[in-house]
N, CA, C and O atoms as CSV, one atom per row, in Angstrom:
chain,resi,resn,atom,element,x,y,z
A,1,UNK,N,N,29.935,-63.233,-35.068
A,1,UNK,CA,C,29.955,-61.846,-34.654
A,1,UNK,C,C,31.353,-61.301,-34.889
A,1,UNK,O,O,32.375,-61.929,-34.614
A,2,UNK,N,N,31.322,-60.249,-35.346
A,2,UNK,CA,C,32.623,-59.984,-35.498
A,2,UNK,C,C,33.077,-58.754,-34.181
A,2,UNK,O,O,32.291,-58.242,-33.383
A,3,UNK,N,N,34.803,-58.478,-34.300
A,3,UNK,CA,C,35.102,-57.842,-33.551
A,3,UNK,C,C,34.664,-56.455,-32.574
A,3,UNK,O,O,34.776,-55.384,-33.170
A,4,UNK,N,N,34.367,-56.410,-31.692
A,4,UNK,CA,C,33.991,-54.767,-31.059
A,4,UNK,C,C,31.793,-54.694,-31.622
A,4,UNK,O,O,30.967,-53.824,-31.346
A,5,UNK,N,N,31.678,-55.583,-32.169
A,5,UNK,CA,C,30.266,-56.068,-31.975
A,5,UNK,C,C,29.830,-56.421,-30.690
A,5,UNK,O,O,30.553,-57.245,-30.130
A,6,UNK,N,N,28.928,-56.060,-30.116
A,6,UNK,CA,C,28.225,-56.223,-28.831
A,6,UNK,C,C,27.079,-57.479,-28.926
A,6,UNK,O,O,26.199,-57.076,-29.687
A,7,UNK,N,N,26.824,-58.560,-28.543
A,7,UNK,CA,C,25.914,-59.592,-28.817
A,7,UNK,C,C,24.236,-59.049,-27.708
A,7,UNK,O,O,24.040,-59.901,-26.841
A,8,UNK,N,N,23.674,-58.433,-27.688
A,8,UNK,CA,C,22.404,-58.324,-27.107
A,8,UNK,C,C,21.596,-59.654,-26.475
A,8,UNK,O,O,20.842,-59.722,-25.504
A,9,UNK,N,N,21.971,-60.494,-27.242
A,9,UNK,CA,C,20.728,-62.367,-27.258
A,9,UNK,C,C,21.529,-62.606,-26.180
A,9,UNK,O,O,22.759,-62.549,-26.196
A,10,UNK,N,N,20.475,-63.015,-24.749
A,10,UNK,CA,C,20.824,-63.646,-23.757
A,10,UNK,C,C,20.066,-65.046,-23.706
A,10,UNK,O,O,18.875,-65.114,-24.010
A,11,UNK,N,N,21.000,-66.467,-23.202
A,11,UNK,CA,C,20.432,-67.520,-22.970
A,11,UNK,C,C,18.928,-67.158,-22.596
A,11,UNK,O,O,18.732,-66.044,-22.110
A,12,UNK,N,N,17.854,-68.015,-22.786
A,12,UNK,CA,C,16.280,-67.538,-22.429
A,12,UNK,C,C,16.299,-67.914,-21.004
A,12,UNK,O,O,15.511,-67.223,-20.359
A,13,UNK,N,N,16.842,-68.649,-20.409
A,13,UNK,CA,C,16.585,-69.059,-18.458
A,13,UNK,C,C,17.961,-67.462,-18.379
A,13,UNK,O,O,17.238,-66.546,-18.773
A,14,UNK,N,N,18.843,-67.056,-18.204
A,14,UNK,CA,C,19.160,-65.621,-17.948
A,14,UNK,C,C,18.794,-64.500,-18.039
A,14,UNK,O,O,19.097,-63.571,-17.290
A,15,UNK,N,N,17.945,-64.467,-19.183
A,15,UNK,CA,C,17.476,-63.503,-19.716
A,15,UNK,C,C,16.019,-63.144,-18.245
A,15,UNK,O,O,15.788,-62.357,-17.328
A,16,UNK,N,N,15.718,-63.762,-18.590
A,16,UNK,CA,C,14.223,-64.254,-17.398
A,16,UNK,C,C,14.501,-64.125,-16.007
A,16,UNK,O,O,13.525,-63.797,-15.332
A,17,UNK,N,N,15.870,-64.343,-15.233
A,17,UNK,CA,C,16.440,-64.946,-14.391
A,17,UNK,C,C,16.431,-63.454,-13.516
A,17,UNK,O,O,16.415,-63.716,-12.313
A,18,UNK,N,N,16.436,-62.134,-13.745
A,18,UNK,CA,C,16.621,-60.622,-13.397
A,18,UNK,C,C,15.340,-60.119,-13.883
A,18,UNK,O,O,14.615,-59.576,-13.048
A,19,UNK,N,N,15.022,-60.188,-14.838
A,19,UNK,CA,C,13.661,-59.516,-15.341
A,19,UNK,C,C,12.979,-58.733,-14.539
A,19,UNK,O,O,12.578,-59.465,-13.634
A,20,UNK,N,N,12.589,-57.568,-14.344
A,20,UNK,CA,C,11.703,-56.981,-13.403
A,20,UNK,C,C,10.367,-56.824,-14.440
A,20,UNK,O,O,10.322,-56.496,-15.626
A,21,UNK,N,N,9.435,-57.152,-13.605
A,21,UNK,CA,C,8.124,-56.317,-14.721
A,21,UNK,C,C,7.315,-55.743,-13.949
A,21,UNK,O,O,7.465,-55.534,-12.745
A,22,UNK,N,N,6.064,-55.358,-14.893
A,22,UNK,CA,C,5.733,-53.952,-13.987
A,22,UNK,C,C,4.706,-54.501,-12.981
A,22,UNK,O,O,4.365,-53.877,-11.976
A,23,UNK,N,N,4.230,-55.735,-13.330
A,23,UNK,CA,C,3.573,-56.468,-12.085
A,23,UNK,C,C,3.812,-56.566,-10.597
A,23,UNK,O,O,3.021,-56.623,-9.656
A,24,UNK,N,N,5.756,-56.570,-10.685
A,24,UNK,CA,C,6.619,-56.889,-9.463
A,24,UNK,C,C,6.502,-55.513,-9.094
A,24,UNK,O,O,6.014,-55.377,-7.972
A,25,UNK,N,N,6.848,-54.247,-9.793
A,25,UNK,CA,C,6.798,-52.950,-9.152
A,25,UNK,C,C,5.321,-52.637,-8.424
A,25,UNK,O,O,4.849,-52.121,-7.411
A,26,UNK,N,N,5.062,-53.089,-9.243
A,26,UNK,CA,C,3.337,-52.613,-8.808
A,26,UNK,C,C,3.113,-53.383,-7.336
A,26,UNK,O,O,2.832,-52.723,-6.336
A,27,UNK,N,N,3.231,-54.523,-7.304
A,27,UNK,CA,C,3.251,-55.092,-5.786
A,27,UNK,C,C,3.912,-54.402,-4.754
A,27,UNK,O,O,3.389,-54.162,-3.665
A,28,UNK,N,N,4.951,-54.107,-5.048
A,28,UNK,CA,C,5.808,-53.752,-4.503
A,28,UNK,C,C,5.105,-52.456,-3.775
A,28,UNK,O,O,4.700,-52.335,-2.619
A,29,UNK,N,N,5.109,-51.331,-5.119
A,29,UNK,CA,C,4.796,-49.768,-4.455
A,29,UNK,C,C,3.468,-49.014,-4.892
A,29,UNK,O,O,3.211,-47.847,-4.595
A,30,UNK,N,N,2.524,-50.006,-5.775
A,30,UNK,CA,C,1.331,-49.804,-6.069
A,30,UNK,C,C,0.166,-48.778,-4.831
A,30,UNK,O,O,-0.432,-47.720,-5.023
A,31,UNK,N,N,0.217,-49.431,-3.938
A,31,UNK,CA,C,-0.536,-49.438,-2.562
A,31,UNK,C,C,0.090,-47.721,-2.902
A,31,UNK,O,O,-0.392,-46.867,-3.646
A,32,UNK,N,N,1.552,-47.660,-1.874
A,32,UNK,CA,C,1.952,-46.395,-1.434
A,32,UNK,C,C,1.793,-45.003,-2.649
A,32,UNK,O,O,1.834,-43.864,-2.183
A,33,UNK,N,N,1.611,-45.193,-4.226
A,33,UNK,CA,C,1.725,-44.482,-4.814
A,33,UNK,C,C,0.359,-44.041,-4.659
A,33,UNK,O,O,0.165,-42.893,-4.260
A,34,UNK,N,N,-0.901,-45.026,-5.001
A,34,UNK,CA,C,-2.505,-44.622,-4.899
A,34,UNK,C,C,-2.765,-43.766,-3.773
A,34,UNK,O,O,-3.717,-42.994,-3.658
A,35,UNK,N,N,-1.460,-44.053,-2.621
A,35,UNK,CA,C,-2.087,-43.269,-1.085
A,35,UNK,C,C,-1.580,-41.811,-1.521
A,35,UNK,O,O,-2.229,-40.801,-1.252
A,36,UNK,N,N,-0.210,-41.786,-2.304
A,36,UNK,CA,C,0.026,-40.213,-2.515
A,36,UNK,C,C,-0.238,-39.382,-3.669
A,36,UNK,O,O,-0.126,-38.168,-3.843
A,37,UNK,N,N,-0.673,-40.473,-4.528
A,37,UNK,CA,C,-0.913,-39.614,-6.107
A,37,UNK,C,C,-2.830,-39.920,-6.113
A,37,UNK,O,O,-3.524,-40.805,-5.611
A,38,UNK,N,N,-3.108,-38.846,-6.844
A,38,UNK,CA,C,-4.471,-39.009,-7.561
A,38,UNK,C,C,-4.819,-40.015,-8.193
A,38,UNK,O,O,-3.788,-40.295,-8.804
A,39,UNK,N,N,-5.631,-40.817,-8.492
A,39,UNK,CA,C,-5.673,-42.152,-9.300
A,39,UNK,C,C,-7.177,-41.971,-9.279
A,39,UNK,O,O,-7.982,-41.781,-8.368
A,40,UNK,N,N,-7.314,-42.132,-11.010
A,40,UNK,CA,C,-9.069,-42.509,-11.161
A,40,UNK,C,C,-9.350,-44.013,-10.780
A,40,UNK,O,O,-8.519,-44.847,-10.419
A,41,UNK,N,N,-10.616,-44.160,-10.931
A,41,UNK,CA,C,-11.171,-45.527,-10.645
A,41,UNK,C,C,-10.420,-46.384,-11.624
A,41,UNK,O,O,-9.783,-47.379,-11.279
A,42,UNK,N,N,-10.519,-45.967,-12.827
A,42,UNK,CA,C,-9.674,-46.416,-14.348
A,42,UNK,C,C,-8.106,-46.740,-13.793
A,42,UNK,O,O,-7.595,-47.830,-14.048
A,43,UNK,N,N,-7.730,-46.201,-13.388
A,43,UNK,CA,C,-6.009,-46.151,-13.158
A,43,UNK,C,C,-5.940,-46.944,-12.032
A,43,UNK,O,O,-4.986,-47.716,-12.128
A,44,UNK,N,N,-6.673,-47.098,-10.808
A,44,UNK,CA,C,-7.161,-47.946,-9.783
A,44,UNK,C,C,-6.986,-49.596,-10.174
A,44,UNK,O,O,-6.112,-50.379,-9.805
A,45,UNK,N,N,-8.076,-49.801,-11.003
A,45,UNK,CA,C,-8.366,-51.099,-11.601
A,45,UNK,C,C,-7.117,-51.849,-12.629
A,45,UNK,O,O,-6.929,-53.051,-12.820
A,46,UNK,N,N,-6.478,-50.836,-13.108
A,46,UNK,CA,C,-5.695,-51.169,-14.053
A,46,UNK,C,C,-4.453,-51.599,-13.602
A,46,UNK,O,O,-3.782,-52.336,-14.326
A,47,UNK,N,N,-3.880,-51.100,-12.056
A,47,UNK,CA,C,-3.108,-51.274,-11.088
A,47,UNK,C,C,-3.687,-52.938,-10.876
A,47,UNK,O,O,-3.139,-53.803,-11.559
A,48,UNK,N,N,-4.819,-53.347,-9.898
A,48,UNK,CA,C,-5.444,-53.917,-9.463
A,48,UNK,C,C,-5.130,-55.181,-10.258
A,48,UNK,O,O,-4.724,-56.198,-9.696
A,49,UNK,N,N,-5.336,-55.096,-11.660
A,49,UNK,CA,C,-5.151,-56.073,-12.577
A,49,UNK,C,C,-4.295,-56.523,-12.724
A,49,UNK,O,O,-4.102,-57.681,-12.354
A,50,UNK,N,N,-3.291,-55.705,-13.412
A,50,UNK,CA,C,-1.986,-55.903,-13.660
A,50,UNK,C,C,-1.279,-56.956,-12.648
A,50,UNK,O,O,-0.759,-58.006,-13.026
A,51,UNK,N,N,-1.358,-56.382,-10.908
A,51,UNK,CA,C,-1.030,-57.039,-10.250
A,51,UNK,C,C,-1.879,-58.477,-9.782
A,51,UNK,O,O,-1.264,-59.542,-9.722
A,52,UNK,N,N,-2.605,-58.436,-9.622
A,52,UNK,CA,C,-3.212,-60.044,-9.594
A,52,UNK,C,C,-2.677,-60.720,-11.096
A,52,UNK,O,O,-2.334,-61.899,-11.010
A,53,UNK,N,N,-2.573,-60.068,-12.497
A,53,UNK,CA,C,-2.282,-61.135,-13.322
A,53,UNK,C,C,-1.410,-62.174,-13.378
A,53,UNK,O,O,-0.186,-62.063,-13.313
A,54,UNK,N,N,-2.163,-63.413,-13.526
A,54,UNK,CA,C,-1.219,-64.961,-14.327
A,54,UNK,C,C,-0.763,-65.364,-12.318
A,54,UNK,O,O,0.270,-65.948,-11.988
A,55,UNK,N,N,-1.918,-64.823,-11.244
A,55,UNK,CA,C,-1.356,-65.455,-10.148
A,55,UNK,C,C,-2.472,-66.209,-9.473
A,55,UNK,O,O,-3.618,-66.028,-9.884
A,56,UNK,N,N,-2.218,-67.140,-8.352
A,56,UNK,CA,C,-3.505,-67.192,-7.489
A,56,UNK,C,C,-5.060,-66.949,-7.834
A,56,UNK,O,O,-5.893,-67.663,-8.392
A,57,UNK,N,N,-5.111,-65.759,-7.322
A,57,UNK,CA,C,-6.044,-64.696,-6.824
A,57,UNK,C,C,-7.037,-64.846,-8.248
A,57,UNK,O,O,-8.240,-65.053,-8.088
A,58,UNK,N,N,-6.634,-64.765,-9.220
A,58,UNK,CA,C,-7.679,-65.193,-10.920
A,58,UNK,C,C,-7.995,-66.497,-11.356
A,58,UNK,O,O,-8.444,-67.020,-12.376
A,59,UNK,N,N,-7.506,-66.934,-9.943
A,59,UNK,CA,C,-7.556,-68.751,-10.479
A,59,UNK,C,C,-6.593,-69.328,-11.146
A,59,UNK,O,O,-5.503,-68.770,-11.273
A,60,UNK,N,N,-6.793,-70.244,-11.545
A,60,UNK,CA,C,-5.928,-70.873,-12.782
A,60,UNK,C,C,-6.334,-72.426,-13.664
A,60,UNK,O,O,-7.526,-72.539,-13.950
A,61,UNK,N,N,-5.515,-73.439,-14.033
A,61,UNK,CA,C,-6.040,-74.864,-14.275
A,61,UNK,C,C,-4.729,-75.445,-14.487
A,61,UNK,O,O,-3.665,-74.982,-14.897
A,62,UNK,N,N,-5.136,-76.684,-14.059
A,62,UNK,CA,C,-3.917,-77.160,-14.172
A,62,UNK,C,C,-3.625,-78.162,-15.848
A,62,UNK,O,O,-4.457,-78.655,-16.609
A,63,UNK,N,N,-2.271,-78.148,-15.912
A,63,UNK,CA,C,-1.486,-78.568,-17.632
A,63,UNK,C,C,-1.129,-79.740,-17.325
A,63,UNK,O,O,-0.613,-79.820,-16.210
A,64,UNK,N,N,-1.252,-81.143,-18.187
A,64,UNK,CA,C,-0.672,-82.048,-17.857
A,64,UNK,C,C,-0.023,-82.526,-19.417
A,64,UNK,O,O,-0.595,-82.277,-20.478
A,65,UNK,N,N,1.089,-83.149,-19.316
A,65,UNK,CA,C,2.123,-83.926,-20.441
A,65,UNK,C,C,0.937,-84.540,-21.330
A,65,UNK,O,O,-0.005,-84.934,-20.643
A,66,UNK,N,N,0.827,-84.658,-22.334
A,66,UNK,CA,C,-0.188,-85.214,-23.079
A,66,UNK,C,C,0.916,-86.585,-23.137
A,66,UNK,O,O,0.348,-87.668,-23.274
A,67,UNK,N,N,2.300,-86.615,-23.053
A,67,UNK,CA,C,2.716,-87.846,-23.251
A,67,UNK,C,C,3.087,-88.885,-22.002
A,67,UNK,O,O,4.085,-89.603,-21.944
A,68,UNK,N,N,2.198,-88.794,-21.183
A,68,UNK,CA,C,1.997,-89.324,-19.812
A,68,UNK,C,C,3.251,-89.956,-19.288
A,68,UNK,O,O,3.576,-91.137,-19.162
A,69,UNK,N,N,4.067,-88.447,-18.928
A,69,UNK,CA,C,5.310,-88.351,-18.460
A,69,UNK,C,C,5.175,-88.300,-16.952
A,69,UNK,O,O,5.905,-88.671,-16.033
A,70,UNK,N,N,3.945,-87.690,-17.016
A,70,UNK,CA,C,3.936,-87.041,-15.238
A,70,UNK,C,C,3.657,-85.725,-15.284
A,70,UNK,O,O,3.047,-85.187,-14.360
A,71,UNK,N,N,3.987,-85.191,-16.143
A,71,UNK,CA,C,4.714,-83.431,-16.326
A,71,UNK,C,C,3.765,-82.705,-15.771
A,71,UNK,O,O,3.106,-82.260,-16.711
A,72,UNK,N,N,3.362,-82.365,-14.857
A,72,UNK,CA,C,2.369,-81.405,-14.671
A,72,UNK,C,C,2.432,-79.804,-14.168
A,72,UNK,O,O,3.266,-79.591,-13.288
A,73,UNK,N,N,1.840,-78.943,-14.513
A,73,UNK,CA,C,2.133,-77.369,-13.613
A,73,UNK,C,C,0.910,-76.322,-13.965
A,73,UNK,O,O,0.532,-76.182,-15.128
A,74,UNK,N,N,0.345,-75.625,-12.905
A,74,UNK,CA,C,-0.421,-74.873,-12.790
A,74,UNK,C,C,-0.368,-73.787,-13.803
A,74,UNK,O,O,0.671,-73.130,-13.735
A,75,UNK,N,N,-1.143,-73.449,-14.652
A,75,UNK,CA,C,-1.505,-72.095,-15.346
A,75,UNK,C,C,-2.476,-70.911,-14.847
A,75,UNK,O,O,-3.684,-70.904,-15.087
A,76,UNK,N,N,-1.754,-69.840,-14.074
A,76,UNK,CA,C,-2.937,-68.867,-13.780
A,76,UNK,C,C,-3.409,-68.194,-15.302
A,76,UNK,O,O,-2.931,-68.128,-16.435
A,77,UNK,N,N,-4.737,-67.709,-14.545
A,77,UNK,CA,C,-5.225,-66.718,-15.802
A,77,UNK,C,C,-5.114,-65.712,-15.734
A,77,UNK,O,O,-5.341,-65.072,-14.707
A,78,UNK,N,N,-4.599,-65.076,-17.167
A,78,UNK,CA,C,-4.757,-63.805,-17.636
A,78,UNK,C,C,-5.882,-62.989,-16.400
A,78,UNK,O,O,-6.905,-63.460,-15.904
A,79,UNK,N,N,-5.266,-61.686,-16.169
A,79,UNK,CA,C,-6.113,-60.668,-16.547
A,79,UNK,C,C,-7.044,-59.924,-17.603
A,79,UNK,O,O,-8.111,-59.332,-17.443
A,80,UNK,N,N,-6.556,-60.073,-18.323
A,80,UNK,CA,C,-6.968,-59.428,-20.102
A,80,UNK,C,C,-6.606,-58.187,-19.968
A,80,UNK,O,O,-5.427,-58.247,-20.318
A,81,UNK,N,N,-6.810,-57.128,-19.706
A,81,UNK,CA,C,-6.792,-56.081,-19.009
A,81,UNK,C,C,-5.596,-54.983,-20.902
A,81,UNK,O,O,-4.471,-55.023,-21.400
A,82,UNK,N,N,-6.601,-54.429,-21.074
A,82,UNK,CA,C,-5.908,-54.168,-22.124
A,82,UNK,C,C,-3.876,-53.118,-22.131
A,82,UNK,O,O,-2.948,-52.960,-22.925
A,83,UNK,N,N,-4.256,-52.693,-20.602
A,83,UNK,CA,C,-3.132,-52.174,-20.909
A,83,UNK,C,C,-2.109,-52.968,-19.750
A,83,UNK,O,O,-1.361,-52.206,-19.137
A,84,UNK,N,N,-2.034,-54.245,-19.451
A,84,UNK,CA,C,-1.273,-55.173,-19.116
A,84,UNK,C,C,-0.397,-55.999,-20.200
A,84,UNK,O,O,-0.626,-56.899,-21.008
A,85,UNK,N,N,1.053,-55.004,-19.685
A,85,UNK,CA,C,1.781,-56.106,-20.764
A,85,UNK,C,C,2.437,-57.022,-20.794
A,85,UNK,O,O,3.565,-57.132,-21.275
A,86,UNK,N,N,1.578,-58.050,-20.102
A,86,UNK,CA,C,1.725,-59.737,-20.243
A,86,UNK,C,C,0.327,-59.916,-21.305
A,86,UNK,O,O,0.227,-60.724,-22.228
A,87,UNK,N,N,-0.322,-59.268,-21.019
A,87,UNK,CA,C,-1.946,-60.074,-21.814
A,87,UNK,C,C,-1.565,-58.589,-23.053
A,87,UNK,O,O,-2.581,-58.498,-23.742
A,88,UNK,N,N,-1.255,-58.263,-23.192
A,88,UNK,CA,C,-2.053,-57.560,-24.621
A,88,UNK,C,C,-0.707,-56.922,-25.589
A,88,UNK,O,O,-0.732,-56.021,-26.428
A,89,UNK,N,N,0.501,-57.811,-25.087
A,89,UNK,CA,C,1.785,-57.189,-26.160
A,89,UNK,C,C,1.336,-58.126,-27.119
A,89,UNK,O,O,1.400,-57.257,-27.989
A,90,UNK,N,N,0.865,-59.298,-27.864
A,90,UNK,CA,C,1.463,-59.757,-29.037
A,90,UNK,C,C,0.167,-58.900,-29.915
A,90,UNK,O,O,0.296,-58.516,-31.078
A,91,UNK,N,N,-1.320,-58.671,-28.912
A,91,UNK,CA,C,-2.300,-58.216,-29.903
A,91,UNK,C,C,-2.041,-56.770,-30.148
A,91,UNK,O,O,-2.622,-56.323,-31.137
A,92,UNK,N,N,-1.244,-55.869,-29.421
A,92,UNK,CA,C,-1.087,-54.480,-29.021
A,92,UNK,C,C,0.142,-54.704,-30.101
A,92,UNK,O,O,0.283,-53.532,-30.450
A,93,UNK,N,N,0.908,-55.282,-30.691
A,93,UNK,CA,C,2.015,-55.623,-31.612
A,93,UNK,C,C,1.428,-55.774,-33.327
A,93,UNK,O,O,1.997,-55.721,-34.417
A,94,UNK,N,N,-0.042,-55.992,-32.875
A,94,UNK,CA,C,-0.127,-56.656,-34.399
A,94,UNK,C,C,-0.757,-55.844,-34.703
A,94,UNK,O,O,-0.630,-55.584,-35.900
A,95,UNK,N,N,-1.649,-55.067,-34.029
A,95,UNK,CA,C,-2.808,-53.498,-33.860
A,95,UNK,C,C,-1.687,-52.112,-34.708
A,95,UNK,O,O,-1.968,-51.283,-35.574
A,96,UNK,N,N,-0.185,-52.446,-33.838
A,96,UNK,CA,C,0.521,-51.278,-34.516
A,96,UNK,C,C,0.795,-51.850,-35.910
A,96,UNK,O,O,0.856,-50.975,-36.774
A,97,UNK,N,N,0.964,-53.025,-36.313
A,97,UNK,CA,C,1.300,-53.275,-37.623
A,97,UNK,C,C,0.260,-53.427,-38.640
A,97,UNK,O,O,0.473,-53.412,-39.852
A,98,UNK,N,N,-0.954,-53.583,-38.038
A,98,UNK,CA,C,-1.746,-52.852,-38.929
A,98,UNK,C,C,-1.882,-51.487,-39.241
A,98,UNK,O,O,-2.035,-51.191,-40.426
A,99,UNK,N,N,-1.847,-50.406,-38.193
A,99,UNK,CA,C,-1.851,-49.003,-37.955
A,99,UNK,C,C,-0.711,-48.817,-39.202
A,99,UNK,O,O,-0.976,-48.128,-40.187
A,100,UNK,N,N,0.409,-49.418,-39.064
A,100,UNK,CA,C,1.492,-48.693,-40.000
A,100,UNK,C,C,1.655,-49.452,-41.699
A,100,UNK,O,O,2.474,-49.106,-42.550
A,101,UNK,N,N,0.830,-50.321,-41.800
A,101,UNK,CA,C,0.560,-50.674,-42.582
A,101,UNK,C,C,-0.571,-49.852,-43.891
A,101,UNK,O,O,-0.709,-50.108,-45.087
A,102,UNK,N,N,-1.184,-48.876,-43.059
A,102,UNK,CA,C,-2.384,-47.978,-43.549
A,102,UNK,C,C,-1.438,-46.582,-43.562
A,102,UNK,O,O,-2.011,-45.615,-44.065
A,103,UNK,N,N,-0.227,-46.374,-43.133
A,103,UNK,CA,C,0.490,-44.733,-43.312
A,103,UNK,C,C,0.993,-44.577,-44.633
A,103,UNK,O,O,1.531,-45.318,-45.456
A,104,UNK,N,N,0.676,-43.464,-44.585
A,104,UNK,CA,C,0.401,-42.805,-46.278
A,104,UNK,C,C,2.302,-42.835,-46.017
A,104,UNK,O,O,2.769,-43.153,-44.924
A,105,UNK,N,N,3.238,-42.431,-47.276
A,105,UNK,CA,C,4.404,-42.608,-47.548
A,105,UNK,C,C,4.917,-41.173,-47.462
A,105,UNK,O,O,5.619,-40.704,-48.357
A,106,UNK,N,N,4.693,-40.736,-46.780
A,106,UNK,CA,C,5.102,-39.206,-45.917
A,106,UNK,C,C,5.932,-38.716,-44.669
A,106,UNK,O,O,6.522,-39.740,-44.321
A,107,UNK,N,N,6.285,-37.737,-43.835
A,107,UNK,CA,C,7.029,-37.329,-43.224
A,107,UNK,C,C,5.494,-36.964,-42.404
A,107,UNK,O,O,4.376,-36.698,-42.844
A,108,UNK,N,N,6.138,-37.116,-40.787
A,108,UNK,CA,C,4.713,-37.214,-39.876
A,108,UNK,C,C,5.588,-35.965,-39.015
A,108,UNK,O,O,6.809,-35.847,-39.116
A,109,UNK,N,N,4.797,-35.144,-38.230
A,109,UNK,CA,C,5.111,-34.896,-37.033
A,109,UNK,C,C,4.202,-34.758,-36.066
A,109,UNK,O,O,3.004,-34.889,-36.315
A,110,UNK,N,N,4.790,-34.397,-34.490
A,110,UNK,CA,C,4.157,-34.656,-33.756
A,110,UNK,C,C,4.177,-32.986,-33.136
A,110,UNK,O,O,5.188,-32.380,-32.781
A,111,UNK,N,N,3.057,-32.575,-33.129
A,111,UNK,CA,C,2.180,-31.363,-32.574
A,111,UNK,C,C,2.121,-31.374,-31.034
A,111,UNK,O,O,2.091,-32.425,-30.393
A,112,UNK,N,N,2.106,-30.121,-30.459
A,112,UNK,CA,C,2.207,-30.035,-28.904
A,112,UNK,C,C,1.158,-28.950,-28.448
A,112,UNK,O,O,1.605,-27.816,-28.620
A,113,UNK,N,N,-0.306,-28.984,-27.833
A,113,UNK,CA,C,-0.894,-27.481,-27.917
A,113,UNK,C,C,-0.990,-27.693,-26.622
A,113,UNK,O,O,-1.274,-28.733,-26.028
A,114,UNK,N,N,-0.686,-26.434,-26.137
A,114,UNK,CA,C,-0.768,-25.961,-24.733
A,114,UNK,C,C,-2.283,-25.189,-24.595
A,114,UNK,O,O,-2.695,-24.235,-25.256
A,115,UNK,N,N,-2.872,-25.836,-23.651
A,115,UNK,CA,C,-3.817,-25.337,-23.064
A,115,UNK,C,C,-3.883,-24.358,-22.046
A,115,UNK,O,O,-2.796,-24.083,-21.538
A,116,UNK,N,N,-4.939,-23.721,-21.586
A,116,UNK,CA,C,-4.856,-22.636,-19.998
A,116,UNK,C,C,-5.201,-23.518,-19.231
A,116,UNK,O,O,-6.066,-24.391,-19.294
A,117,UNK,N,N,-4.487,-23.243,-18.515
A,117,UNK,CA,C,-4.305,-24.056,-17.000
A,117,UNK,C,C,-6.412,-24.241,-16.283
A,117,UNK,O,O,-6.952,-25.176,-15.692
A,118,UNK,N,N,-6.869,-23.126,-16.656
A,118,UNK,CA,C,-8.126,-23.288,-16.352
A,118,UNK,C,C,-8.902,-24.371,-16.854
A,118,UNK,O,O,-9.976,-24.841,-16.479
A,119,UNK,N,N,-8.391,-24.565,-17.468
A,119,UNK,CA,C,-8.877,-26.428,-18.427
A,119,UNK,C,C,-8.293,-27.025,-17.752
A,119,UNK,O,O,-8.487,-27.661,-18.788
A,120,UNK,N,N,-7.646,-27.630,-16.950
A,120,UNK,CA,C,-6.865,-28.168,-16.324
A,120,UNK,C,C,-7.699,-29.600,-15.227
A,120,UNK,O,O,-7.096,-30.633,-14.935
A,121,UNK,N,N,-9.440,-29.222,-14.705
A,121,UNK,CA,C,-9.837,-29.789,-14.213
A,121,UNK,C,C,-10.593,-30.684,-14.981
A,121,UNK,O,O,-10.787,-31.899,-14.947
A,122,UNK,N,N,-11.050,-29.543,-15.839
A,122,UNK,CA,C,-12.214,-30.270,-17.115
A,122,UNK,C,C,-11.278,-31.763,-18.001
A,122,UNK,O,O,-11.793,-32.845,-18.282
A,123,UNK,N,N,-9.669,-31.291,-18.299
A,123,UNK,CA,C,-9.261,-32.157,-18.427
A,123,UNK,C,C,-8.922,-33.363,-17.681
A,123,UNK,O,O,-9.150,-34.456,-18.198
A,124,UNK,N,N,-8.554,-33.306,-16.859
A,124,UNK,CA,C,-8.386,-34.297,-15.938
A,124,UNK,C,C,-9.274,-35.680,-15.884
A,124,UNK,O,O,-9.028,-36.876,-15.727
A,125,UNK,N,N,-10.708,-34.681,-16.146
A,125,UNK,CA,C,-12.180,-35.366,-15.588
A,125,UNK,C,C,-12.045,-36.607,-16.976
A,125,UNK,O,O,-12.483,-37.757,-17.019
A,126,UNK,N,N,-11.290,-35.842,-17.979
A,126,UNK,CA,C,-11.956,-36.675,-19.370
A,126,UNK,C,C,-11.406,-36.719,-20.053
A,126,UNK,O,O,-11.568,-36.243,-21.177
A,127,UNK,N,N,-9.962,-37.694,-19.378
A,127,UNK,CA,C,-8.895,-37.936,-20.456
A,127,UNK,C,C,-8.831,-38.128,-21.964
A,127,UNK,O,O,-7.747,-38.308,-22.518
């Protein structure tokens, strides 16, 4: 690395060691947000998931050393839950690299249309 370069790569046990994810928030303030915000059944469940994932509550099985060390440790299961990102970043990774793999060799932009507020329920209903 050279001088006044910033190194980003943290040891992998440090890196891990602070990590917040959105599982931990969600435990945390999941409950109190559903009591003050609107939440569909959809947004409900997706909470629901997220937080039970890879714990307890989904079960799990247990891993043993195939080289009969002893080594053993519990694996919970997945949620699946498509918009949990422990279960669906490497397939949600390969989905965009197909997506950009199919873009024509052009300049894109991104469009904004404002609706009347009188749509406002109809939308809601049907994201």
């Amino acid at each position: 690395m050279q001088q006044g370069q910033v190194s980003y790569a943290a040891p992998l046990a440090s890196r891990h060691e602070h990590s917040i994810e959105l599982a931990h928030i969600l435990r945390s303030h999941g409950q109190a947000y559903m009591q003050t915000h609107p939440t569909s059944p959809e947004q409900r469940k997706v909470i629901r998931d997220v937080t039970n994932c890879r714990t307890e509550i989904l079960g799990g099985h247990l891993e043993a050393c195939g080289n009969r060390c002893g080594y053993e440790r519990v694996s919970f299961h997945s949620c699946r839950n498509r918009h949990c990102p422990k279960c669906q970043n490497l397939q949600k990774t390969r989905w965009l690299l197909e997506r950009s793999e199919k873009l024509l060799p052009t300049s894109y932009f991104h469009v904004v249309v404002t609706l009347p507020h009188e749509l406002n329920p109809l939308i809601l209903k049907n994201r």
